[in-house]
N, CA, C and O atoms as CSV, one atom per row, in Angstrom:
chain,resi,resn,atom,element,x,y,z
A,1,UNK,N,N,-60.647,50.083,48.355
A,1,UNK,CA,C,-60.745,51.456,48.832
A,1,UNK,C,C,-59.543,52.236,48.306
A,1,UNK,O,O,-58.366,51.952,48.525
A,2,UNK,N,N,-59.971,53.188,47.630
A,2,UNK,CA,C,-58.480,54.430,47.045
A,2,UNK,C,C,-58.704,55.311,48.263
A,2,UNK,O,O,-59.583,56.087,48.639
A,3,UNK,N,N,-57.399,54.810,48.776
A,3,UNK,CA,C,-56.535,55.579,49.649
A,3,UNK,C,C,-55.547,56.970,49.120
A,3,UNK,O,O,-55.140,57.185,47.979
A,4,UNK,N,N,-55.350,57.727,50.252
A,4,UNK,CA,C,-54.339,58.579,49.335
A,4,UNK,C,C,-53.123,58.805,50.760
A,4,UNK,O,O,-53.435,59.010,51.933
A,5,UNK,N,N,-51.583,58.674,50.138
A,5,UNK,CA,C,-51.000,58.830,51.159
A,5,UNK,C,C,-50.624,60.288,51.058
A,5,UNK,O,O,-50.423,60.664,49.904
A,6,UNK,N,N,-50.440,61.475,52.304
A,6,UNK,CA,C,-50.117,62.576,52.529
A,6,UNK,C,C,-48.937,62.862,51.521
A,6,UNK,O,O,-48.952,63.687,50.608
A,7,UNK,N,N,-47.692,61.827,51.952
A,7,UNK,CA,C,-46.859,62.130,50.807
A,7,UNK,C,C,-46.801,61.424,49.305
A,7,UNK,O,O,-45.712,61.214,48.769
A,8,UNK,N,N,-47.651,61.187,48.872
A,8,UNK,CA,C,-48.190,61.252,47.627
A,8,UNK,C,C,-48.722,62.012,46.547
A,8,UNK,O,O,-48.544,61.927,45.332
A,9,UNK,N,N,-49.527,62.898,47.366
A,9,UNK,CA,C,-50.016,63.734,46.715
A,9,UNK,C,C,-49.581,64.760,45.743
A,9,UNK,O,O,-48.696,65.236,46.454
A,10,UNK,N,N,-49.544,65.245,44.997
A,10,UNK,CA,C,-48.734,65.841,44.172
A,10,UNK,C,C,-49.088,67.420,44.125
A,10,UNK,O,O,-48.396,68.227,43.504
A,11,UNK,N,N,-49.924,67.667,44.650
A,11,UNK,CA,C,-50.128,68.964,45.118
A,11,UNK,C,C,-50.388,69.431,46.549
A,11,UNK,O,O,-50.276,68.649,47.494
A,12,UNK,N,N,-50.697,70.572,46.687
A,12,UNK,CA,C,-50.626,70.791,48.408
A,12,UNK,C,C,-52.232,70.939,48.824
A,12,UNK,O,O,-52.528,71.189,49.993
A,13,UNK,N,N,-53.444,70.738,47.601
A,13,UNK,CA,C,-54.365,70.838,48.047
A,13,UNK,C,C,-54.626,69.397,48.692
A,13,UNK,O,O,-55.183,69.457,49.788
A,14,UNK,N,N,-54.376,68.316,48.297
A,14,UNK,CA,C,-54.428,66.689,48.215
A,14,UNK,C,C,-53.998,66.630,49.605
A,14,UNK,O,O,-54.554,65.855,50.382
A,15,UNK,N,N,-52.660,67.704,50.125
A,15,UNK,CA,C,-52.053,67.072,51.016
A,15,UNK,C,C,-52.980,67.618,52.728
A,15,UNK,O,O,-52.941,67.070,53.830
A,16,UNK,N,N,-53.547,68.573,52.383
A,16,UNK,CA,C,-54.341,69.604,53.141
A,16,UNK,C,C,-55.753,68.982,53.341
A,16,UNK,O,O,-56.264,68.852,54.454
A,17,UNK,N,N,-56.361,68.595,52.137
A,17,UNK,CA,C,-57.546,68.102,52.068
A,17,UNK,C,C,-57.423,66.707,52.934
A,17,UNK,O,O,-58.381,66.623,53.702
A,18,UNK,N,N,-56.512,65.573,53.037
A,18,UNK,CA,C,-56.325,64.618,53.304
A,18,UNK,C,C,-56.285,64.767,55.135
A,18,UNK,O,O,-56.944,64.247,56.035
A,19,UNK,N,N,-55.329,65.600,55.100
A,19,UNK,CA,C,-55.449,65.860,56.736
A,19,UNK,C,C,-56.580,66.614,57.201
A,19,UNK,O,O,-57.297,66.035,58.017
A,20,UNK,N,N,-56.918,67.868,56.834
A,20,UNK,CA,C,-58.437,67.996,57.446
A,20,UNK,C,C,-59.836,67.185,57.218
A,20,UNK,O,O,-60.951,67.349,57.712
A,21,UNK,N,N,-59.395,66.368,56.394
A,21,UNK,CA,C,-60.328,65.077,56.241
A,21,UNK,C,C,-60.532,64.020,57.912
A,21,UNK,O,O,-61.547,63.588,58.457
A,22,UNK,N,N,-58.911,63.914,58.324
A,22,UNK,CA,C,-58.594,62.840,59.115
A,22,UNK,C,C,-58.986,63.812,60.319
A,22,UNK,O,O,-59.623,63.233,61.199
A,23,UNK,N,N,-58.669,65.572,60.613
A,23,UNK,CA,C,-59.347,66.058,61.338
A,23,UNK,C,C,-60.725,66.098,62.225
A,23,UNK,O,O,-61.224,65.856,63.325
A,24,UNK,N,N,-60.945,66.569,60.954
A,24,UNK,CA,C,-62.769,65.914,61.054
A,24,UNK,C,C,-63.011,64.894,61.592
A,24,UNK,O,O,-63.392,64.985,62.759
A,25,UNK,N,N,-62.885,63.427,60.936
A,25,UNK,CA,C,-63.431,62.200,61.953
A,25,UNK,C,C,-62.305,62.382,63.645
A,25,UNK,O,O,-62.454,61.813,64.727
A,26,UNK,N,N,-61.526,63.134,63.317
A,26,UNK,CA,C,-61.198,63.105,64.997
A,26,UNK,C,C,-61.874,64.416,65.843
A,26,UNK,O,O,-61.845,64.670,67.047
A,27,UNK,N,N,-62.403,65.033,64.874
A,27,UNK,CA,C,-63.369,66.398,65.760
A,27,UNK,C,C,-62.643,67.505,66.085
A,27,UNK,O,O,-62.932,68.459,66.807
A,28,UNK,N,N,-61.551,67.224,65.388
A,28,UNK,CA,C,-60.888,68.808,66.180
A,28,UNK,C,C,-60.908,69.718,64.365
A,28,UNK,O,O,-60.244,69.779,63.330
A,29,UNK,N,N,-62.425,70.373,65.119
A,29,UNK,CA,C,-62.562,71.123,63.902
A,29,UNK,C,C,-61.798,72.416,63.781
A,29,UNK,O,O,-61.725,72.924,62.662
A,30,UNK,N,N,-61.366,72.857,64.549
A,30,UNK,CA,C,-60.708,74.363,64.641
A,30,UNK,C,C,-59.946,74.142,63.546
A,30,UNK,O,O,-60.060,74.838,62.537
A,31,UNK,N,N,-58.649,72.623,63.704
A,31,UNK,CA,C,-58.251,71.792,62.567
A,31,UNK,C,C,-58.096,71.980,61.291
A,31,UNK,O,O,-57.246,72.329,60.472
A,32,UNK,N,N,-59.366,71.585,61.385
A,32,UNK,CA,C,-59.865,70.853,60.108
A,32,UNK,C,C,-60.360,72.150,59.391
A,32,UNK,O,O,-59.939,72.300,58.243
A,33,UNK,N,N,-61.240,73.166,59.925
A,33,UNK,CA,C,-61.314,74.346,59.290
A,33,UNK,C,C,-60.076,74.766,58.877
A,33,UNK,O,O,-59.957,74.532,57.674
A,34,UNK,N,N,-58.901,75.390,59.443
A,34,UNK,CA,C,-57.438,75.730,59.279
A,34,UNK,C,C,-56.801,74.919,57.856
A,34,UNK,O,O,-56.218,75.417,56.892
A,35,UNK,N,N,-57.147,73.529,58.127
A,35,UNK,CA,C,-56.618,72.853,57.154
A,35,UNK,C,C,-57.901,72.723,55.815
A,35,UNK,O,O,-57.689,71.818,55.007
A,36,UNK,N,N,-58.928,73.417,55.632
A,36,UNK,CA,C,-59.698,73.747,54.531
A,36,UNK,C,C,-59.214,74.749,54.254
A,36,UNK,O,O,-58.882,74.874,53.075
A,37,UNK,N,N,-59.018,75.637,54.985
A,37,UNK,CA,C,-58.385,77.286,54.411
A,37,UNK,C,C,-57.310,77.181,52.967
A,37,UNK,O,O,-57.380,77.475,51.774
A,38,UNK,N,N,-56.313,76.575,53.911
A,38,UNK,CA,C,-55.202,76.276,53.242
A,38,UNK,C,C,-55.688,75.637,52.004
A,38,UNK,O,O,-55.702,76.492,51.119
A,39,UNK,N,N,-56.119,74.419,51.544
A,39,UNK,CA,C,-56.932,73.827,50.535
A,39,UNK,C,C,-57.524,74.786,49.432
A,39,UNK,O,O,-57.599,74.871,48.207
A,40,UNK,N,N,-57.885,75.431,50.524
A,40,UNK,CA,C,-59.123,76.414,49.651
A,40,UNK,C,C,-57.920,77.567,48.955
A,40,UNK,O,O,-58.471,78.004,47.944
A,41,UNK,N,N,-56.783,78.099,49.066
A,41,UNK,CA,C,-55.949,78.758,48.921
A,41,UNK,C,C,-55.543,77.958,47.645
A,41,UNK,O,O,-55.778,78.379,46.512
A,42,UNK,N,N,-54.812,76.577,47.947
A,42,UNK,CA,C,-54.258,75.853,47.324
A,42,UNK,C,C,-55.528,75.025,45.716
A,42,UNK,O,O,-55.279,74.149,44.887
A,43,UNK,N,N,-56.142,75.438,45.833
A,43,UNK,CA,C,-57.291,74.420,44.675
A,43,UNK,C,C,-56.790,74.497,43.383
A,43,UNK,O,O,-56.574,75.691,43.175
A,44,UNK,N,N,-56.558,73.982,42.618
A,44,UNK,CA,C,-56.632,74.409,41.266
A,44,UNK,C,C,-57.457,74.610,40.693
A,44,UNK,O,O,-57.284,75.516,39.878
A,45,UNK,N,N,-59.099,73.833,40.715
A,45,UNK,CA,C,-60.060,73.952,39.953
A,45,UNK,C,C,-61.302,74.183,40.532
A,45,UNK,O,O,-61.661,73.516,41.502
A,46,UNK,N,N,-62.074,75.150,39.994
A,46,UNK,CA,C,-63.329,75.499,40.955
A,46,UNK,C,C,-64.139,74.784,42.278
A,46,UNK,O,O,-64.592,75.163,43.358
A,47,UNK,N,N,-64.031,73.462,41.480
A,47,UNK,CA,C,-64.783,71.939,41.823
A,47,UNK,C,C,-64.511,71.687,43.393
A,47,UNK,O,O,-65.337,71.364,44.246
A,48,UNK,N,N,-62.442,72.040,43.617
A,48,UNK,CA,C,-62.078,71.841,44.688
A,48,UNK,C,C,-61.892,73.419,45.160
A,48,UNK,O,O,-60.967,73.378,45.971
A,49,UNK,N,N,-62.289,74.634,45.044
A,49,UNK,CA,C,-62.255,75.528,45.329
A,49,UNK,C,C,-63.977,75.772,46.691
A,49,UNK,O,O,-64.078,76.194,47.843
A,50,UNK,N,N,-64.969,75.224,45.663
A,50,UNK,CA,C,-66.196,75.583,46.197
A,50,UNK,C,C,-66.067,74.314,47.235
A,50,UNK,O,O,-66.337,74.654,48.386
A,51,UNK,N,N,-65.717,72.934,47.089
A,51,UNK,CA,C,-65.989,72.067,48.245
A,51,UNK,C,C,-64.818,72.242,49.760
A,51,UNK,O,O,-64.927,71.775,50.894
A,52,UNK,N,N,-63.849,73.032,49.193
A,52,UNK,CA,C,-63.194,73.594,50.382
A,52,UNK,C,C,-63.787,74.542,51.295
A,52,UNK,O,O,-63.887,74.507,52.521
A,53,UNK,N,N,-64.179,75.441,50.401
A,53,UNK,CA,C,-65.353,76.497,51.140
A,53,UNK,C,C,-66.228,75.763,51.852
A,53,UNK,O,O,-66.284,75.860,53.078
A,54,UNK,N,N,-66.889,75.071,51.257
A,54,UNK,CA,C,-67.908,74.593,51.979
A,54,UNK,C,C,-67.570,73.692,53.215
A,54,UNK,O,O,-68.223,73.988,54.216
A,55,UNK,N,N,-66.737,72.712,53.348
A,55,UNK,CA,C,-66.293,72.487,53.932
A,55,UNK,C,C,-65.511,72.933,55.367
A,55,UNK,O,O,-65.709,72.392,56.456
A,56,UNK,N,N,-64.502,74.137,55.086
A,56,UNK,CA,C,-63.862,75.109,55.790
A,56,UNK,C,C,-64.940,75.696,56.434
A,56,UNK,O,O,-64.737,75.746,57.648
A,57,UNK,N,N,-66.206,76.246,56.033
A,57,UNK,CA,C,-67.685,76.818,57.041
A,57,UNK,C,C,-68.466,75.460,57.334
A,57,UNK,O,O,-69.632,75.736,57.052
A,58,UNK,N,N,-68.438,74.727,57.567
A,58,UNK,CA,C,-68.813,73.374,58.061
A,58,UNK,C,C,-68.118,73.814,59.305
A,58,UNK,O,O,-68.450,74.618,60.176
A,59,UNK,N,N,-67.099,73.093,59.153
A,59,UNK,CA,C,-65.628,72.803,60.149
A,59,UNK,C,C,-65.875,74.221,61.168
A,59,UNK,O,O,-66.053,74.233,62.386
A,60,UNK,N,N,-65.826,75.225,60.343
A,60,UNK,CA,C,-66.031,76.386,61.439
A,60,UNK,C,C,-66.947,76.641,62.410
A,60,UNK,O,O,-66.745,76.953,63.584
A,61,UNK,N,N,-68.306,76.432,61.636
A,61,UNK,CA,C,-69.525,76.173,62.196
A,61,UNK,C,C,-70.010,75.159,63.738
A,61,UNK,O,O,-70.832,75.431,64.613
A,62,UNK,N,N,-69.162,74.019,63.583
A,62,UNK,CA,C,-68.799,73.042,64.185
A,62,UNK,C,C,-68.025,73.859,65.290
A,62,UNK,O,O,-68.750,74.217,66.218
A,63,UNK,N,N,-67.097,74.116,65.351
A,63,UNK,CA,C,-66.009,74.470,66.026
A,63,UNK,C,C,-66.442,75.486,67.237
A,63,UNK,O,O,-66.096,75.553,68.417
A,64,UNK,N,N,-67.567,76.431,66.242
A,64,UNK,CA,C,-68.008,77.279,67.339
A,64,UNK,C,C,-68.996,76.965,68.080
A,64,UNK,O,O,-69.305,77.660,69.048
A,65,UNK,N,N,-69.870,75.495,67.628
A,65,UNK,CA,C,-70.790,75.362,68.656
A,65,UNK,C,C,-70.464,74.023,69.355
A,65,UNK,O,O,-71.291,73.242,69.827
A,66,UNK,N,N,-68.841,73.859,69.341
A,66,UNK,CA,C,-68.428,73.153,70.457
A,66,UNK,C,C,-68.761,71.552,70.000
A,66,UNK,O,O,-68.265,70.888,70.911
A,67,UNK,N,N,-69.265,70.778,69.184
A,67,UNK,CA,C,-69.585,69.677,68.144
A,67,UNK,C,C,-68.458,68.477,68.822
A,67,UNK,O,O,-67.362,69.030,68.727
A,68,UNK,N,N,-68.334,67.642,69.204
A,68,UNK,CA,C,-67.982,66.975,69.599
A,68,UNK,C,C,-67.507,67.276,70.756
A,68,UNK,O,O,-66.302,67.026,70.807
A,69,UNK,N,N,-67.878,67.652,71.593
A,69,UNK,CA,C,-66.684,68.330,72.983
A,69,UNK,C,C,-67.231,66.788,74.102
A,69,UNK,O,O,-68.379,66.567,74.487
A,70,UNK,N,N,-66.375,66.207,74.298
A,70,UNK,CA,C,-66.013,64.581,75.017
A,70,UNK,C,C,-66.820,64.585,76.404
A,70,UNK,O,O,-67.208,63.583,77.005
A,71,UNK,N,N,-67.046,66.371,76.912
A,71,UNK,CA,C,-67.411,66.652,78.071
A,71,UNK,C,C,-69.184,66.918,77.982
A,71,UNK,O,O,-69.753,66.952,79.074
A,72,UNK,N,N,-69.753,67.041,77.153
A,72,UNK,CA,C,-71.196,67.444,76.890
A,72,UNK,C,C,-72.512,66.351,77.885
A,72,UNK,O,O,-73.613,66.618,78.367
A,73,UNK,N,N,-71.979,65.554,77.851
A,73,UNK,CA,C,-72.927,64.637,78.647
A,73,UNK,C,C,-72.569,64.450,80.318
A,73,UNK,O,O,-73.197,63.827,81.174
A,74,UNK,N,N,-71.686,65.003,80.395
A,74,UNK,CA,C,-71.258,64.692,82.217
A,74,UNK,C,C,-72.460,65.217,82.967
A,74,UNK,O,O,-73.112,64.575,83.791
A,75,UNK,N,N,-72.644,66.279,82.638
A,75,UNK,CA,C,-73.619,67.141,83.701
A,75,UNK,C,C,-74.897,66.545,83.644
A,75,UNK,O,O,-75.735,66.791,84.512
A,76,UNK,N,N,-75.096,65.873,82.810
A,76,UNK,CA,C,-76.324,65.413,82.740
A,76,UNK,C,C,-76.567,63.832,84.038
A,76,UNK,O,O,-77.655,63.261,84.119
């Protein structure tokens, strides 16, 4: 498995992308959107320009309809 460590990365999109990556599987998309922004600021090349976008409205999307919230099944 290619891993990437935060301080490795040699740019600040690598380092952004990596943590709203780790965001995501923990659900705190507000996060993880925030940390696509930045990415998406930071891209050098289209490739990582358009999958930040896409990503960053994922994450947002998520965020506003509450997507993992720990509390969703109590009431039931």
């Amino acid at each position: 498995m290619n891993m990437i460590a935060e301080h490795s990365a040699r740019n600040n999109y690598g380092l952004y992308a990596v943590g709203a990556g780790r965001a995501e599987r923990e659900q705190e998309w507000d996060k993880a959107a925030e940390l696509w922004r930045k990415a998406l600021s930071s891209a050098r090349s289209s490739h990582c320009r358009q999958w930040a976008e896409v990503r960053m409205a994922f994450c947002a999307n998520a965020a506003a309809r509450r997507w993992g919230n720990g509390h969703e099944s109590q009431g039931v």
